[in-house]
N, C-alpha and C positions, 0 to 999 in steps of 0.2 A: 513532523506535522507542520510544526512553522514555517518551513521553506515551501509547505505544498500550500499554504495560505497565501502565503507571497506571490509563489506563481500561478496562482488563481486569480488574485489580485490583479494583476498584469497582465492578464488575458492569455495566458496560456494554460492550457489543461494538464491535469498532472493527478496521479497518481501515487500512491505512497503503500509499500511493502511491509508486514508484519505477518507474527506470527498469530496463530489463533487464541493462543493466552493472553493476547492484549487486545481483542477487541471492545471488551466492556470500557478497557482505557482507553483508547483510540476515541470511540462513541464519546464519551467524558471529554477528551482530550479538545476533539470539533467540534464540540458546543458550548465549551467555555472559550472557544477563539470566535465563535458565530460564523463557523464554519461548515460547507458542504463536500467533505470531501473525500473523493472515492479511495477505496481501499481494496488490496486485494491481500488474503490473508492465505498463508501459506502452512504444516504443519509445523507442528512445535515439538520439542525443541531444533535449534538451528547451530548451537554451539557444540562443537568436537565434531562436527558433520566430514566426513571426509569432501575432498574436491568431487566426484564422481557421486557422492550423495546431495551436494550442492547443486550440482548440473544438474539432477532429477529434481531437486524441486523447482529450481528455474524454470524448467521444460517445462514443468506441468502448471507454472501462474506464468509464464508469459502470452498467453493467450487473454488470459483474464487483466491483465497489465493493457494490452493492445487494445481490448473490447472498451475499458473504461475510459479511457484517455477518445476513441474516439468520439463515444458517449459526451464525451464533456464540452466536445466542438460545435 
C-alpha cells in the first residue's frame, strides 16, 4: 500500500492487488496513510494455488487492474 501512495504521489496512477480477506485492512490501511486508493480484490486464499489457478485469477482481475489505473488518469 505504501508504494501505491508513493506512486499516487508522483502523479502516476496505480493500483494495488489483494485478496478479499483484506479489504477491511486495506480500507484501514488507506486511511491511516490519507489515502485514495484503488484496489482490486481478487478470491481468497492465493497461497498453494497452483500456476494454472494463478493464471485464472489474473485473467479474471486484469480487467478490473486496467479499468482502475485508467480511472485514476
Amino acid at each position: 500500500m505504501h508504494d501505491t501512495v508513493d506512486l499516487e504521489d508522483r502523479g502516476l496512477p496505480s493500483v494495488f492487488v489483494a485478496t478479499v480477506e483484506f479489504v477491511s485492512g486495506a480500507d484501514a490501511q488507506a486511511k491511516a496513510l490519507g489515502a485514495e486508493a484503488s484496489a482490486v480484490y481478487v478470491e481468497h486464499p492465493i497461497q498453494d494455488r497452483t500456476d494454472e489457478e494463478m493464471k485464472g485469477i489474473a485473467d479474471l482481475a486484469v480487467e478490473g487492474v486496467v479499468r482502475a489505473i485508467v480511472e485514476r488518469q
